[in-house]
C-alpha positions as a Markdown table, in Angstrom:
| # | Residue | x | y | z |
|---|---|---|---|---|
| 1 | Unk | 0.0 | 0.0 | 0.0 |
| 2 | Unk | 1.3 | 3.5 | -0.7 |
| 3 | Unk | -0.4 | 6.4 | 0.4 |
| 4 | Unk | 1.1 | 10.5 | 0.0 |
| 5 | Unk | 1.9 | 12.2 | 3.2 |
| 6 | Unk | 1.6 | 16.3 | 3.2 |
| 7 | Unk | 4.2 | 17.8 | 4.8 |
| 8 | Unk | 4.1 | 22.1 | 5.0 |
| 9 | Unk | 7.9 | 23.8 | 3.3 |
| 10 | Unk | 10.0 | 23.9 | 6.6 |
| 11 | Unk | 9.4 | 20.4 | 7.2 |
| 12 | Unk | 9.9 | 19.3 | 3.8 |
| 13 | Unk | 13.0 | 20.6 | 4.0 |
| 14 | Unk | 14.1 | 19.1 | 7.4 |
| 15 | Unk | 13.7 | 15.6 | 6.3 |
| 16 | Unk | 14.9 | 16.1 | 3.0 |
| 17 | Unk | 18.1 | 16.9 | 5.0 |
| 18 | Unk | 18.4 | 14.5 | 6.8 |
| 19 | Unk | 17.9 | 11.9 | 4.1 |
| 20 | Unk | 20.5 | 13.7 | 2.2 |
| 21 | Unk | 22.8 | 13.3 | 5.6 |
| 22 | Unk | 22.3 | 9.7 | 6.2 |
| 23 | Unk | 22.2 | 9.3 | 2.3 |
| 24 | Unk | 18.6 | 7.9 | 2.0 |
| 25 | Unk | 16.1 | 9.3 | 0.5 |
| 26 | Unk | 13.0 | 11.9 | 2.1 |
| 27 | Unk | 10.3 | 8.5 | 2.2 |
| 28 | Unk | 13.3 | 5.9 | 3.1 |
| 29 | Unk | 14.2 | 8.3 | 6.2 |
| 30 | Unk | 10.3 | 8.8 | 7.3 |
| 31 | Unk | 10.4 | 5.2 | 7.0 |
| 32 | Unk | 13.1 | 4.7 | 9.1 |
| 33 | Unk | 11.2 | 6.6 | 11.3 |
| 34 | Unk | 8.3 | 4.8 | 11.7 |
| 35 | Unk | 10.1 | 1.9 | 12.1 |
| 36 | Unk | 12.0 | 3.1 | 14.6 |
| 37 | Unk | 9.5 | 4.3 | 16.3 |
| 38 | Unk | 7.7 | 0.8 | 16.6 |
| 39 | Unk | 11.2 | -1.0 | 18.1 |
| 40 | Unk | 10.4 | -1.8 | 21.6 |
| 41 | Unk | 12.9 | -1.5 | 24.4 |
| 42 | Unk | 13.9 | -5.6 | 24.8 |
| 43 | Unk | 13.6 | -5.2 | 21.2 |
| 44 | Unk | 16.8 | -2.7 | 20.9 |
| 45 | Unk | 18.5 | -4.7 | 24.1 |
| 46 | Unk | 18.6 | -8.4 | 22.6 |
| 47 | Unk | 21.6 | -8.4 | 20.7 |
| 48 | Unk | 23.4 | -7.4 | 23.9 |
| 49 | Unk | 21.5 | -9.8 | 25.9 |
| 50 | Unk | 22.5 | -12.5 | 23.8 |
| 51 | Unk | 26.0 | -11.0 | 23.6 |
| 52 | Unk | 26.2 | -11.1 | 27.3 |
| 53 | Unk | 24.6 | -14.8 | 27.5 |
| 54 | Unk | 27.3 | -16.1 | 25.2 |
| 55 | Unk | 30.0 | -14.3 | 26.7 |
| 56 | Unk | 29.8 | -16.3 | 30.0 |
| 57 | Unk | 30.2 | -13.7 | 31.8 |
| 58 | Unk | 28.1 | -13.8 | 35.5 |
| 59 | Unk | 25.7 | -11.0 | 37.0 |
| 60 | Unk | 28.8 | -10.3 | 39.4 |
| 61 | Unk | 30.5 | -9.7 | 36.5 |
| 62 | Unk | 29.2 | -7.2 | 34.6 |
| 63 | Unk | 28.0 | -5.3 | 38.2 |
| 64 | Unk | 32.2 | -5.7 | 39.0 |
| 65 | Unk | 32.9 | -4.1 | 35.2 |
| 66 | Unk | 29.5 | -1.0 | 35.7 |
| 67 | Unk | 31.7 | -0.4 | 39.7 |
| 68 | Unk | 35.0 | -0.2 | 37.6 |
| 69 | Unk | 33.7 | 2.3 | 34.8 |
| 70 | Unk | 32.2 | 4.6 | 37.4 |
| 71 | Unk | 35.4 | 4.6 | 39.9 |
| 72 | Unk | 37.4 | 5.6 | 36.6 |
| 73 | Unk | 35.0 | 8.2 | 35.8 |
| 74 | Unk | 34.8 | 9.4 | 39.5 |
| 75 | Unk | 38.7 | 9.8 | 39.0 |
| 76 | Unk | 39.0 | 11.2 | 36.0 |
| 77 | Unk | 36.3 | 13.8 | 36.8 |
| 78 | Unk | 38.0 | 14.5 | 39.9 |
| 79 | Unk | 41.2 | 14.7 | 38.8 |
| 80 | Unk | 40.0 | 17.4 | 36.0 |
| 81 | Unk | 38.6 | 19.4 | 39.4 |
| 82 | Unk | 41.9 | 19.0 | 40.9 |
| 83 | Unk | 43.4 | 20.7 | 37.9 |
| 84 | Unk | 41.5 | 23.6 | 36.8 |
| 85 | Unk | 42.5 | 26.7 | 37.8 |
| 86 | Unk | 41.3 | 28.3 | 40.7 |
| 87 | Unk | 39.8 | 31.4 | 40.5 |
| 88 | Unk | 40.7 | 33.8 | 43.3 |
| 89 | Unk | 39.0 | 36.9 | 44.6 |
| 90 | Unk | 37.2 | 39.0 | 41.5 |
């Protein structure tokens, strides 16, 4: 079924450049859209479920690996505190 969607000048032009961006076409980007749009949440998650299952790895894994990444970026944001210079009486 194909049907003819209206779209006012400003809008026109918005999609149109985005499809020129992600080099598609204005109806293959509203597509895109629309399918995007109808993706569900476990949906967007399985490959990485199924990544994780085959990996091996254990619950107390990955929440050991999420701990690590937020130490590092407590550190690093820290350590760009510790280094910025301060700003004395104005």
């Amino acid at each position: 079924m194909q049907t003819t969607l209206t779209l006012d000048e400003q809008h026109f032009q918005t999609v149109a450049a985005k499809a020129r961006e992600l080099g598609t076409t204005p109806e293959g980007y509203v597509e895109s859209l629309i399918d995007a749009a109808n993706v569900s949440f476990d949906d967007l998650l399985a490959p990485a479920r199924e990544g994780f299952r085959r990996s091996g790895a254990t619950e107390e894994d990955l929440d050991a690996a999420v701990a690590e990444a937020r130490r590092a970026i407590r550190e690093k944001r820290d350590q760009a505190r510790r280094n910025r210079p301060s700003r004395g009486p104005e």
